[in-house]
C-alpha positions in Angstrom: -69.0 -10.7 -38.1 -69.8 -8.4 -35.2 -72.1 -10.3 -33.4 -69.7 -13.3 -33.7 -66.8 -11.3 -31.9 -69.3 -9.9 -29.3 -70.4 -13.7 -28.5 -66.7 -15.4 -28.3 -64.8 -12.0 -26.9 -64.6 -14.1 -23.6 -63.0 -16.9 -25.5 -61.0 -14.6 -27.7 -59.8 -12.4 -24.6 -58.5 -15.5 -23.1 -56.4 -17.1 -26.1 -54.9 -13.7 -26.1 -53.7 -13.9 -22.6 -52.2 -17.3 -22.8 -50.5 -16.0 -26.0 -48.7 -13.0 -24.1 -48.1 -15.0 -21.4 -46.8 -17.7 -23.3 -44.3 -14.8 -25.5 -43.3 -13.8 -21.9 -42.4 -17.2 -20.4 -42.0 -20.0 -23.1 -42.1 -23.1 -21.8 -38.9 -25.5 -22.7 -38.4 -28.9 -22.0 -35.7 -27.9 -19.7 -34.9 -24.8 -19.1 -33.0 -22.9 -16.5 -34.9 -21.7 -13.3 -35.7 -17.9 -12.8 -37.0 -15.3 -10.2 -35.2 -17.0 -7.5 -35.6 -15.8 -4.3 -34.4 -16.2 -0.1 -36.6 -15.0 2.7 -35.8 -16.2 6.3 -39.5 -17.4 7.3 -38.3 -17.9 11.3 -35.4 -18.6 13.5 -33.0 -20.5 11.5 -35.5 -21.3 8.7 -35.2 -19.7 5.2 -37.5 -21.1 2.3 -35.9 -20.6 -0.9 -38.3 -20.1 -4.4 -38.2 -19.9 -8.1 -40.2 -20.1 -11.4 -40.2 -22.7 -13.1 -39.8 -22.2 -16.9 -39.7 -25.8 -18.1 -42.2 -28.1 -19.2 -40.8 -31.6 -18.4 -38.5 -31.6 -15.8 -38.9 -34.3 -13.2 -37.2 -32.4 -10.6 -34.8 -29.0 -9.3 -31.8 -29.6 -7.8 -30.5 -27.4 -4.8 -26.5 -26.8 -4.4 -25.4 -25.4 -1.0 -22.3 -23.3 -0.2 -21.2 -22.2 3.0 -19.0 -19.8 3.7 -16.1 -20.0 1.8 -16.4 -24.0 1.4 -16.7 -25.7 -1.7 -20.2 -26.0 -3.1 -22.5 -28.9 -2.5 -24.0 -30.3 -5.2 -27.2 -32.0 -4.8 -27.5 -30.5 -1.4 -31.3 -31.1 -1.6 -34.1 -32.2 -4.3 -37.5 -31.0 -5.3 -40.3 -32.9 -7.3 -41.4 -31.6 -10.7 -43.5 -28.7 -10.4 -42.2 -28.0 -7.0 -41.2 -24.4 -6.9 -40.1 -23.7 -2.8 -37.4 -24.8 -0.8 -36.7 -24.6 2.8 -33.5 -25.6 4.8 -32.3 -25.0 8.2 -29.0 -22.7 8.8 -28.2 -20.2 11.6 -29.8 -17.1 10.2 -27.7 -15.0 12.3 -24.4 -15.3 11.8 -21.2 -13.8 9.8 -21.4 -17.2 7.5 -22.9 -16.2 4.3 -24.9 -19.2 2.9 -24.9 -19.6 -0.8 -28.1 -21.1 -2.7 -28.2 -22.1 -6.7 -30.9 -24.2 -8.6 -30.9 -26.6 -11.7 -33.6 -28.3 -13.4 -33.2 -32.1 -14.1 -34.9 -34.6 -16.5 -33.9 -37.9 -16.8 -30.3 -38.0 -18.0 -30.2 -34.1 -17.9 -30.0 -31.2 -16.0 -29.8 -27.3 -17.2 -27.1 -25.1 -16.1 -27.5 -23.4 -13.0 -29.4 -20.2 -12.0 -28.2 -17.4 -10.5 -27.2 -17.5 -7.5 -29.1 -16.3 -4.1 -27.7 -15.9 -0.4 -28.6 -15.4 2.8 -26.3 -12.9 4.2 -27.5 -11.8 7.7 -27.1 -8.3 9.0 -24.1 -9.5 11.2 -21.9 -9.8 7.5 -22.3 -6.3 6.1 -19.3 -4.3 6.0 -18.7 -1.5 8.8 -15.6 1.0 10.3 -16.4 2.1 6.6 -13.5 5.3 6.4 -13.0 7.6 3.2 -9.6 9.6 2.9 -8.6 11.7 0.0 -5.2 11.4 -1.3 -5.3 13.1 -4.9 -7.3 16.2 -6.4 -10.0 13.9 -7.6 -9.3 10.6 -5.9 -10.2 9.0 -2.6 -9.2 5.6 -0.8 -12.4 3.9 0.6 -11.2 1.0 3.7 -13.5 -0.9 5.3 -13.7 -4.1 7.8 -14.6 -7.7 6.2 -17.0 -8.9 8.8 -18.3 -12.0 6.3 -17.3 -15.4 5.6 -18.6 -16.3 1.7 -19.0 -12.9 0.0 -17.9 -12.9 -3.8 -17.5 -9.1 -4.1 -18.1 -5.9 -2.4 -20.7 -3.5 -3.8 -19.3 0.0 -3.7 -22.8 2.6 -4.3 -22.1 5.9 -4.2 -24.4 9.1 -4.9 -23.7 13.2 -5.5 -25.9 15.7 -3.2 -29.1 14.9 -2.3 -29.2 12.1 -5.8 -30.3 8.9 -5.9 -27.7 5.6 -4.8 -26.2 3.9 -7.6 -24.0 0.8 -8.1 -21.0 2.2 -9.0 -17.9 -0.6 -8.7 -17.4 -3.8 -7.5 -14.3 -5.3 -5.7 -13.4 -8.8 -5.5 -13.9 -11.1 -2.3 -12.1 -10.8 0.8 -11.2 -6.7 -0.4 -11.0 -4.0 2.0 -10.3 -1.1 0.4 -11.5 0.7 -3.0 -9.7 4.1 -4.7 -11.8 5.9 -6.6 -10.0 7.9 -8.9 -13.1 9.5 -10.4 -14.5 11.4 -6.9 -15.6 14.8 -8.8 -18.8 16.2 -9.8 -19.6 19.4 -12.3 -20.3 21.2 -9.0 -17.6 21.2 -6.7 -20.1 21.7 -3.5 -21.7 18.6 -4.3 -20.7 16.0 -1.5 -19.9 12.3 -2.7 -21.7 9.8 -0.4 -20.3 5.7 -0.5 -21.7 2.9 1.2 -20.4 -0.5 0.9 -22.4 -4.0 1.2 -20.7 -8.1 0.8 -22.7 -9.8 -2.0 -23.0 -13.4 -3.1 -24.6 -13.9 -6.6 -27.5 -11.5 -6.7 -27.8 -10.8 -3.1 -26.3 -8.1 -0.8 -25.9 -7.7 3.0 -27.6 -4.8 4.6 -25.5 -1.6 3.6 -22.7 -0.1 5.8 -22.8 3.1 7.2 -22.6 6.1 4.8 -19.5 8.1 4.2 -19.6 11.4 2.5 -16.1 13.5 0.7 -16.2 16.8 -0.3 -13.6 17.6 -2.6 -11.1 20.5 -1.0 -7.2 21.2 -1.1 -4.4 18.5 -0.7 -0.9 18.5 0.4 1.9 16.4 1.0 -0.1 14.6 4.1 -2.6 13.2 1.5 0.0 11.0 -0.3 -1.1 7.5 -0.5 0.6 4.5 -2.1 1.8 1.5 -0.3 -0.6 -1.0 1.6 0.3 -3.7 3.8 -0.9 -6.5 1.7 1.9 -5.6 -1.2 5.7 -5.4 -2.1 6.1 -1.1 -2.9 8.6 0.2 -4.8 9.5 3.4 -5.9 11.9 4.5 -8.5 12.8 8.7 -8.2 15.1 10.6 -9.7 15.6 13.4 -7.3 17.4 16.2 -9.5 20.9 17.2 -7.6 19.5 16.4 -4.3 19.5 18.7 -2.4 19.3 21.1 -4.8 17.2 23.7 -2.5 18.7 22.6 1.0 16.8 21.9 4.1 13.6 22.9 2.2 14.3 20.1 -0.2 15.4 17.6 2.5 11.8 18.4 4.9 9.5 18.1 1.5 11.5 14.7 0.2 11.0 13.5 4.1 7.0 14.2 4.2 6.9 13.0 1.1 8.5 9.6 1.8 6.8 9.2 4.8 3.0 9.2 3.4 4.2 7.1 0.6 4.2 4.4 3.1 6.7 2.6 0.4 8.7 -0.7 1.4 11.7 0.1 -1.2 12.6 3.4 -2.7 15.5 3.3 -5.4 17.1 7.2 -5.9 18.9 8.5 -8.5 20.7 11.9 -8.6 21.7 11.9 -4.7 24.7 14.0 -5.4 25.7 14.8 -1.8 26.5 12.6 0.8 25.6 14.7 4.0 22.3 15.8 2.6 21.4 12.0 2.4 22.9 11.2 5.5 20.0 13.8 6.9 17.6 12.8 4.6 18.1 9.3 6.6 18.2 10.5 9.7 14.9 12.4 9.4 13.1 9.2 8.6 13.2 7.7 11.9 11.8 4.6 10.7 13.9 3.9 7.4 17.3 2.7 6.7 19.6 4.1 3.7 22.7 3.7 1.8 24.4 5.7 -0.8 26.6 4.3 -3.1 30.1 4.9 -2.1 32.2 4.1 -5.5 32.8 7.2 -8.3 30.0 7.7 -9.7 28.4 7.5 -6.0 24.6 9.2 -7.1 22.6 6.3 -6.6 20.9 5.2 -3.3 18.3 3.0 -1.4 15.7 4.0 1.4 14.2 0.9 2.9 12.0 0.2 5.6 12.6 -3.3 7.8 9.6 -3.6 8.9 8.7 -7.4 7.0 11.8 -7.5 5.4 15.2 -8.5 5.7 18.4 -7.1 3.7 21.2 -9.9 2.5 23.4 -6.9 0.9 23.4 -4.1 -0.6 26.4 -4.0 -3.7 27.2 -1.8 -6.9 28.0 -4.3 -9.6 30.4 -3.0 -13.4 32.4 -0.9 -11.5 35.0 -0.9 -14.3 32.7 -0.2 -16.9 32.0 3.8 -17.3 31.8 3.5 -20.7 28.2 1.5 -20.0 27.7 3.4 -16.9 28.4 6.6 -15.7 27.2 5.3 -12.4 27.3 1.9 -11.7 24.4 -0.1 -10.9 23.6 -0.3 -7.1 22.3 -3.9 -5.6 19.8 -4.7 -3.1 19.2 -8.0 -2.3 16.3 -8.6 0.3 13.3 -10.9 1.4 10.2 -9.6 1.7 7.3 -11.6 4.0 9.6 -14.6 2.5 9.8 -13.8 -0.9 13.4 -13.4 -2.2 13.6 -9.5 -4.4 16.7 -8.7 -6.2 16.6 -4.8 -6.8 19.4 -3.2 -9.5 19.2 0.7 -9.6 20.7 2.2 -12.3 20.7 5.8 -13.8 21.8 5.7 -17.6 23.7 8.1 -19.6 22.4 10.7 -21.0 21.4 13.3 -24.2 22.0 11.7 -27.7 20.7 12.5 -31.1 17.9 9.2 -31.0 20.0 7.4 -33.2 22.1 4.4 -32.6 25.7 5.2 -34.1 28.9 3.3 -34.1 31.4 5.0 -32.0 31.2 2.7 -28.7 30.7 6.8 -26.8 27.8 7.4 -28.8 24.9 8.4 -25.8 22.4 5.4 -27.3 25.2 2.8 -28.1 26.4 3.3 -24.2 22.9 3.1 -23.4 22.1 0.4 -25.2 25.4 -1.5 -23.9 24.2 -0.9 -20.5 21.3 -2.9 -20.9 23.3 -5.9 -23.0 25.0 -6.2 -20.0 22.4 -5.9 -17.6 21.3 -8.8 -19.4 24.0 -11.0 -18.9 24.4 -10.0 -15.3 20.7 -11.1 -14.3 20.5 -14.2 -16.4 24.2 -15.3 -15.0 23.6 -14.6 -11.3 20.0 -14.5 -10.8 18.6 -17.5 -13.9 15.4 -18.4 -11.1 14.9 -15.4 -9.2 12.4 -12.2 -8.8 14.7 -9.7 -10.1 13.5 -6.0 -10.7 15.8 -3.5 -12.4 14.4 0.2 -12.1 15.9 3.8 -12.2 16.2 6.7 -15.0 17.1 5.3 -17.7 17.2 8.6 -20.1 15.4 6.6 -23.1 12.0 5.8 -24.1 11.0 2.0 -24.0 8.4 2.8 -27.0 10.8 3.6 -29.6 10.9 2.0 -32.7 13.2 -1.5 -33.2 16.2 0.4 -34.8 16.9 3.3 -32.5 15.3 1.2 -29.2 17.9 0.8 -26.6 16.3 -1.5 -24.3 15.4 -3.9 -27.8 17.8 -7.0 -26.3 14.8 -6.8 -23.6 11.8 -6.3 -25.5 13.0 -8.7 -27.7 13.1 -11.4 -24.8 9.5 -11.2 -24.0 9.6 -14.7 -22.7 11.9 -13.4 -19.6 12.0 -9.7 -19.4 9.0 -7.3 -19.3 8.8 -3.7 -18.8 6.0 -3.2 -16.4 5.8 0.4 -17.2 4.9 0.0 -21.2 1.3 1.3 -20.5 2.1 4.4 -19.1 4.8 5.0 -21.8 2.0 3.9 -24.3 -0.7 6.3 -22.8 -0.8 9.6 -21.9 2.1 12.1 -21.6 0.1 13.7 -18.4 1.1 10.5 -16.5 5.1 10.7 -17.8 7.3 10.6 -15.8 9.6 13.3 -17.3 6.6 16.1 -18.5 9.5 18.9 -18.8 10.2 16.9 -21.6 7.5 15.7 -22.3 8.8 11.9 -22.3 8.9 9.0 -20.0 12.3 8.3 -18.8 11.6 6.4 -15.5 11.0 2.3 -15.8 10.3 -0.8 -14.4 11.6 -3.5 -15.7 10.7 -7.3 -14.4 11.9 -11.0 -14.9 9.5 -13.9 -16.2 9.5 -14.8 -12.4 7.3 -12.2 -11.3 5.1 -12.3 -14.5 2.0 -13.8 -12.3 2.1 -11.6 -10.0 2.1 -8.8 -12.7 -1.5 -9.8 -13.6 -2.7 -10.7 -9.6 -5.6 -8.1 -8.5 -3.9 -5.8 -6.4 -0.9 -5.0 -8.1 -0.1 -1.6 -9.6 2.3 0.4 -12.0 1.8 3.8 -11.7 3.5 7.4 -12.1 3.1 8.7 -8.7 1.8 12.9 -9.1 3.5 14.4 -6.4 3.5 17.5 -7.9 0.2 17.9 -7.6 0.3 18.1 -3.6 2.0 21.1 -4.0 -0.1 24.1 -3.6 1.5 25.9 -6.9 1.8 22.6 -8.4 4.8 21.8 -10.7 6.2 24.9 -10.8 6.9 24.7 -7.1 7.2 21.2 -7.1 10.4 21.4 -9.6 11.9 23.9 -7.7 11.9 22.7 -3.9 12.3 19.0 -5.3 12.7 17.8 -8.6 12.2 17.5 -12.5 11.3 13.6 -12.5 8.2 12.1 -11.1 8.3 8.8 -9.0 7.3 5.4 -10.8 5.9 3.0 -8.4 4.6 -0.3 -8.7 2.9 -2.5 -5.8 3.5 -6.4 -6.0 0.8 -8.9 -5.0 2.9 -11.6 -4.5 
């Protein structure tokens, strides 16, 4: 038996290596291409290749994109066996061009590999600029300099560590907030680098940023871009409850939060608004001027244009103590009805029958918040914010807002998953409970889920140097609720 192994090993040996071989790359009939490949071989020349893993193709097919065109299929053909493929495109240039492969049989084809690109040196990303606006959170902006990318690769590293993928942003992005930007050891620096990709390839990386976590204050507050409709709801407790220190920490404040609308509740005195507006050179306001006068806007005119500002159940204090306060505007030509509103409050969390029970008023309020949208505004982006002194999560029973949950088809509270989640992102943690909403018609449902828009509870607080404590002295108990519309 021995000498029988030692006189076929050769044989043996080689059976065995078509065997692992085989286990490693099984041959199909058809089978989708691998390995593939893009080299630029000279001067407008690239020569794509591949492996082929099927056994009885007759063919590959090549489909083209270019830049942000469609793709075109059957750009180019191969024989069977054929594994290369070269085609002529200007190798340096911002235009990314786009390469996939299929094998093809008679009647058949497979599905398509992955993609591969040529993405030239003249498309990666660059004026790559990190900024921190929160305790553990930084805003990465950069400029778009290609024309085909599906996504940006964000990479980002801590100390002297290797690079590692770490998110990806959709095409056509220039920005990125990582909210994540600590490490165990606080003298560790956070490096980013940024690169376009299509399919599997990436353009040469950007230059290298590096954030090293330290202090923040008011100057740091980041929320609204350019791209999106900001709006802030903010209860400002007695404003101003602490004078001209209130009214300078409200006006940085503002300013940084780069916000197109904010909605105020609790702006009990007319003069320290009046400054308030006059501080922010670039903003308009108005204060209600009826009874229960506490409600206001700030709005900035840049992009957008005010029909009329209005406070609407003037005769109903029973509903509410303050009457709901109107703005009407267009924004980059989108139509945005605003209704501010600062329920009553207190209560026992029950429901009861006398019509001056805290909930019953409450939930009045909303009835006829109800009827006032769908009678005047049936077709249009309506949002309806403010304090509204009740949690949107209570149970069906004792849930004040139920005429709107109930309507899920036309109403939704924007809000419900920071009420759902954690009480550190409340808006109301004295509390703790989240008190502070943002209510939206069926209109703007799409652009609810559109990439770029946001609900969040905005942390002011926390650009304070002693935190709450000095945050709900010099400004107020509530934190803001923002959310940013894609339209």
């Amino acid at each position: 038996m021995l000498s029988f192994i030692a006189n076929y090993k050769v044989s043996i040996l080689l059976i065995a290596l078509t065997f692992v071989r085989y286990c490693e790359n099984p041959m199909d009939d058809l089978a989708i291409p691998d390995k593939i490949k893009i080299a630029c071989i000279s001067e407008n020349v690239v020569k794509l290749t591949w492996r082929d893993n099927s056994a009885k193709e007759t063919g590959f097919i090549i489909d083209k994109k270019t830049g942000e065109s469609e793709w075109q299929e059957a750009y180019g053909q191969t024989d069977a066996g054929t594994t290369s493929f070269t085609d002529y495109i200007s190798t340096d240039s911002d235009t990314i061009f786009a390469y996939r492969i299929r094998a093809m049989a008679v009647g058949d084809t497979t599905e398509c590999s992955d993609t591969v690109a040529w993405i030239s040196e003249y498309c990666s990303p660059d004026d790559l600029q990190i900024r921190q606006i929160g305790k553990t959170t930084v805003r990465l902006t950069w400029t778009d300099n290609s024309i085909g990318e599906d996504k940006f690769l964000i990479e980002r590293k801590t100390g002297a560590g290797k690079w590692t993928p770490f998110a990806k942003t959709e095409s056509n992005s220039t920005e990125y907030i990582d909210a994540a930007a600590s490490s165990t050891d606080v003298s560790d620096t956070l490096s980013y680098r940024v690169s376009a990709m299509s399919g599997i390839s990436s353009s040469p990386v950007s230059v290298t940023v590096k954030y090293l976590p330290g202090d923040i204050n008011l100057s740091d507050l980041y929320f609204g871009t350019d791209q999106t409709f900001d709006l802030i709801t903010w209860n400002i407790y007695n404003f101003p409850r602490n004078g001209t220190a209130t009214i300078d920490s409200a006006v940085e404040a503002i300013q940084h939060l780069n916000a197109d609308v904010i909605a105020l509740q609790e702006i009990s005195e007319s003069s320290g608004f009046q400054e308030l507006d006059a501080k922010l050179t670039d903003w308009n306001g108005y204060r209600a001027d009826g009874w229960g006068g506490t409600l206001a806007f700030l709005y900035r005119s840049e992009n957008m244009t005010i029909d009329s500002v209005y406070e609407i159940y003037i005769d109903n204090d029973r509903e509410f103590p303050r009457p709901p306060l109107v703005l009407d505007l267009e924004w980059n030509g989108n139509r945005v009805i605003v209704i501010n509103n600062h329920y009553k409050a207190y209560g026992d969390g029950v429901i009861g029958p006398d019509p001056y029970d805290e909930e019953r008023r409450r939930l009045d309020a909303s009835i006829l918040l109800e009827t006032y949208i769908n009678t005047y505004f049936p077709d249009k982006n309506v949002i309806v914010v403010g304090d509204f002194n009740d949690e949107i999560t209570d149970a069906a029973a004792v849930n004040v807002f139920q005429n709107f949950i109930d309507n899920s088809t036309a109403y939704r509270f924007a809000d419900m998953s920071i009420a759902k989640g954690s009480s550190s992102n409340w808006s109301y943690p004295t509390w703790p409970s989240h008190l502070d909403h943002i209510l939206v018609t069926n209109e703007l449902f799409d652009e609810l889920a559109r990439t770029g828009t946001e609900i969040t509870t905005i942390h002011v607080d926390e650009y304070f140097s002693n935190g709450w404590n000095e945050y709900a002295v010099t400004l107020t108990d509530h934190r803001p609720v923002g959310i940013k519309i894609q339209f």
